[in-house]
N, C-alpha and C positions, 0 to 999 in steps of 0.2 A: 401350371400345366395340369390338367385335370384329367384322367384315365378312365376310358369307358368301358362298363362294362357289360358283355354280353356275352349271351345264352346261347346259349343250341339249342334248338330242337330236336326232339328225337324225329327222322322221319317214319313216319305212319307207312305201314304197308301196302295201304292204298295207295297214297302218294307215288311209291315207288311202284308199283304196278300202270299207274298213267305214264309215269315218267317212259317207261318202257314199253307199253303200246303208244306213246307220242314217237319215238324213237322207231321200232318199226314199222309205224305207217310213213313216216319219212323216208324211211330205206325203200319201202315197197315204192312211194310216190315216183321214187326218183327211177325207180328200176322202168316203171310204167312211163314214164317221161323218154327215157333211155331207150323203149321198144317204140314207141314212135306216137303213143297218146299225150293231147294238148294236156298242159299242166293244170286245169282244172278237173279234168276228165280221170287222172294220174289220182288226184288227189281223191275224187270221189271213191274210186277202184279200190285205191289202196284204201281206206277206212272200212270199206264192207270185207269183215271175217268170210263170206261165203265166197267170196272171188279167188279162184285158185291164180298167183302170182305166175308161174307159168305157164299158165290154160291163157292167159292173158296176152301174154306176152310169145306163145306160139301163133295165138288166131294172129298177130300179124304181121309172122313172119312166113304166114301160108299165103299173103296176100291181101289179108280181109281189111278192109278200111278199117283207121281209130272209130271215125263214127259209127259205122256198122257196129264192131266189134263192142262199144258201150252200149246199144241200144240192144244188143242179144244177153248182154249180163244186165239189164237193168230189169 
C-alpha cells in the first residue's frame, strides 16, 4: 500500500478575490432571474459593476419590460 502525498497550496489573494466576485455575480444573477430577466440577460447585469442590483430589479417591478429594462442599462 503505497501513501500519497500531497501539498497545499497556499491560495493567492487573487484567487480568492475571483472566487468571491464568481460567488456574487451568481447571487446578483439569480436575484436578476428572481425579478423577472431571462437568465442570460440576469447574467450579463449581474457581471457589469455599474448596474445597481436594485435600480434593476425595481424598473420591473414598475412595470417596464426585462427587454426594455436591458436595452436602457446597456
Amino acid at each position: 500500500m503505497t501513501q500519497e502525498n500531497t501539498v497545499e497550496m497556499p491560495t493567492t489573494e487573487t484567487d480568492a478575490r475571483q472566487t468571491e466576485q464568481q460567488l456574487v455575480e451568481s447571487w446578483r444573477a439569480a436575484e436578476l432571474e428572481r425579478a423577472g430577466y431571462p437568465p442570460e440577460a440576469a447574467a450579463e447585469l449581474a457581471a457589469r459593476s455599474d448596474v445597481d442590483l436594485h435600480l434593476a430589479v425595481e424598473i420591473l417591478s414598475k412595470g417596464c419590460s426585462a427587454e426594455l429594462a436591458l436595452s436602457i442599462f446597456r
